[in-house]
Backbone as JSON, one array per atom type, in Angstrom:
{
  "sequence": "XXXXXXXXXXXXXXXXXXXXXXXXXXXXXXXXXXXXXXXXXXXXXXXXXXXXXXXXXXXXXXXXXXXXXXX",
  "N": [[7.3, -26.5, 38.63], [5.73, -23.99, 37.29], [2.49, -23.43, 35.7], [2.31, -20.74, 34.52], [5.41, -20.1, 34.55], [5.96, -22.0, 32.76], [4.69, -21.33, 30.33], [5.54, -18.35, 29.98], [8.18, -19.28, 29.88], [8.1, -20.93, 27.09], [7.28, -18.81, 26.0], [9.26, -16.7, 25.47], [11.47, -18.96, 24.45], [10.06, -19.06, 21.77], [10.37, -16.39, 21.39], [12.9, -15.82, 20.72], [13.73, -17.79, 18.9], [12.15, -16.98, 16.6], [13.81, -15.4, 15.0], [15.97, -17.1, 13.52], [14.67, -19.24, 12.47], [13.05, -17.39, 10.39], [15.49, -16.77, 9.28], [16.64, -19.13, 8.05], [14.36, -19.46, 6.6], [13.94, -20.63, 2.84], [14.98, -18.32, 0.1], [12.33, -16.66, -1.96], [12.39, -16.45, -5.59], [12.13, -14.01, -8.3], [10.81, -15.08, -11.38], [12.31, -14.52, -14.49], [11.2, -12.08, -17.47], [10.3, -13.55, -20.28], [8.76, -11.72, -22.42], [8.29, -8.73, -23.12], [6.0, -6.33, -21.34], [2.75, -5.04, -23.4], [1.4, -3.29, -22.44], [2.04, -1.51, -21.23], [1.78, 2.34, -20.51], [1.78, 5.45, -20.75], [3.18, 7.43, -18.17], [2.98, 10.04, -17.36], [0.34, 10.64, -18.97], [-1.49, 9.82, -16.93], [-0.78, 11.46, -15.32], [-1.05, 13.99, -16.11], [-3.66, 14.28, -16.73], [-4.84, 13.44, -13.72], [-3.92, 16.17, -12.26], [-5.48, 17.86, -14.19], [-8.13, 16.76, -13.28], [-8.17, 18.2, -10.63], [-7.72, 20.52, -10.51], [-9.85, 21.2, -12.03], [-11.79, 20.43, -10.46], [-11.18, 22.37, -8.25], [-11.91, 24.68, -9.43], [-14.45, 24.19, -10.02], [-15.36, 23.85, -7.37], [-15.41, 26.53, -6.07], [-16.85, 28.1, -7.49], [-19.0, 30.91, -8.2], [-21.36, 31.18, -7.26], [-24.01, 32.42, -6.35], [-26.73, 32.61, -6.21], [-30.03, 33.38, -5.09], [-32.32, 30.28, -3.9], [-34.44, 29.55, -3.33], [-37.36, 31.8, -4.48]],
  "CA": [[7.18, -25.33, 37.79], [3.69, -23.46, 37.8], [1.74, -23.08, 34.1], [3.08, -19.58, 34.28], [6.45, -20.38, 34.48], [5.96, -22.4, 31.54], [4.14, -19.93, 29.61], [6.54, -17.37, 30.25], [9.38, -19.6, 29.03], [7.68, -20.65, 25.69], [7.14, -17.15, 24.94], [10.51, -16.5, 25.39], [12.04, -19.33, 23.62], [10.0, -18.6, 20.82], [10.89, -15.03, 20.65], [14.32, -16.33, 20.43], [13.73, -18.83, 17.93], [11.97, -16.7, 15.69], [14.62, -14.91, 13.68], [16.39, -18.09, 13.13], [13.96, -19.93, 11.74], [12.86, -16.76, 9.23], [16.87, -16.86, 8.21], [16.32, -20.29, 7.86], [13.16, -20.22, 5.58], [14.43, -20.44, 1.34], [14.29, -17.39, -0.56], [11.69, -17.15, -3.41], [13.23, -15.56, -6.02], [10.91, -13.81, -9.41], [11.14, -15.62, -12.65], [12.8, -13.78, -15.38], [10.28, -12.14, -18.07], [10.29, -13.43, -22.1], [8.81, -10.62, -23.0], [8.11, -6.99, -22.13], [4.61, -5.6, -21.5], [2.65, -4.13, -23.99], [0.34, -2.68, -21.87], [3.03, -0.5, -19.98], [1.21, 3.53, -21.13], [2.69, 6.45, -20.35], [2.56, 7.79, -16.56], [2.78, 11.43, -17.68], [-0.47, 11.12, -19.25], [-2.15, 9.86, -16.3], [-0.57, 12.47, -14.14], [-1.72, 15.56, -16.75], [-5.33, 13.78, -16.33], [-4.95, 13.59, -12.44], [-3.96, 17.55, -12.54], [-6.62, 18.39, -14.91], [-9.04, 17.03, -12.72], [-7.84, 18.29, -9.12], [-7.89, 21.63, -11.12], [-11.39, 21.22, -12.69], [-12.79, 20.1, -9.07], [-11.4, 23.41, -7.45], [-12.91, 25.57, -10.02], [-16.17, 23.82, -9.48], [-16.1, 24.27, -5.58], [-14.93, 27.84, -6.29], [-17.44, 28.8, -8.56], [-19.99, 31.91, -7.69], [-23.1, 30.29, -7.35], [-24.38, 33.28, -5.03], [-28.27, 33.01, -6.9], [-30.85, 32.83, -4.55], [-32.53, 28.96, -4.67], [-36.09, 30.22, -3.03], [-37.59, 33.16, -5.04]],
  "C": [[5.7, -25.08, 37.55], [3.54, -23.33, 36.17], [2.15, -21.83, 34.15], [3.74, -19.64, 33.81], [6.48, -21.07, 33.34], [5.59, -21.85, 30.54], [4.97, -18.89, 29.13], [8.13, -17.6, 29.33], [9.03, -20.0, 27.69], [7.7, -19.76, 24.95], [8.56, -17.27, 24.43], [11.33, -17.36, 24.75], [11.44, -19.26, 22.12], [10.05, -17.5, 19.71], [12.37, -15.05, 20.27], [14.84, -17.0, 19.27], [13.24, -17.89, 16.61], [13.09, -15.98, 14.52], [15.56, -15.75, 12.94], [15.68, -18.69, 12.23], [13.16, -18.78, 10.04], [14.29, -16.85, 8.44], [16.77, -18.2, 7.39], [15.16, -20.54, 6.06], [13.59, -20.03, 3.67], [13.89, -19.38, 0.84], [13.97, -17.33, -2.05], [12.72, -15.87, -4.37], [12.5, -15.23, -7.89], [11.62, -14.73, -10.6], [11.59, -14.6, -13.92], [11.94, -14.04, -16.7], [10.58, -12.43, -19.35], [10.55, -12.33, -22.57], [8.41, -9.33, -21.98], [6.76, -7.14, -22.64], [3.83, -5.15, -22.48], [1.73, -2.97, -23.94], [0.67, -1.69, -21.39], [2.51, 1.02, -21.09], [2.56, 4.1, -20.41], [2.14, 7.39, -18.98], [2.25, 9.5, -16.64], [1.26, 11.46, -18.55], [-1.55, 11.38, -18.13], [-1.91, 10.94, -15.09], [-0.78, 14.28, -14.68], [-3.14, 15.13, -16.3], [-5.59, 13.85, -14.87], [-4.93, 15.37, -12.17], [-4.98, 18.27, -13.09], [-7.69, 18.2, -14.07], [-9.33, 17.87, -11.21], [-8.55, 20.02, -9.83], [-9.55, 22.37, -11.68], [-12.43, 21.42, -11.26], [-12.81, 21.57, -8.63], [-11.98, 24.62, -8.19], [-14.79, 25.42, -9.9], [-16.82, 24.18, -8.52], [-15.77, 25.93, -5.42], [-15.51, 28.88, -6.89], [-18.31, 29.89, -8.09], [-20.93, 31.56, -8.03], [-23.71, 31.18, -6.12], [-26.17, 33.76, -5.32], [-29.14, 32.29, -5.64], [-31.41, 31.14, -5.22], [-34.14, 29.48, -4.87], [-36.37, 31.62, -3.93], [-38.02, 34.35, -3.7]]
}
């Protein structure tokens, strides 16, 4: 058998092997929390603040700034 041929079949039994061995591996599983967060805000603020600025930007790039710079 040529180093190819061996090559070739390694691959191949390890492409074989692999989904076995992931079924195989123990699943982690999260720890259940005491307490709750108290850090958890509110997502609607940060998504009026995201809006406000998208809004702010295109008025900025929008603005009429048509004044000569050079006199």
């Amino acid at each position: 058998m040529t180093f190819r041929k061996l090559a070739a079949a390694a691959a191949a039994l390890s492409l074989t092997a692999a989904p076995m061995v992931a079924q195989a591996a123990p699943q982690r599983v999260a720890a259940p929390a005491d307490e709750a967060s108290e850090m958890g805000g509110s997502t609607w603020i940060l998504a009026i603040l995201a809006f406000a600025a998208i809004i702010a930007a295109v008025i900025i790039a929008a603005g009429n700034d048509d004044d000569p710079v050079s006199p």
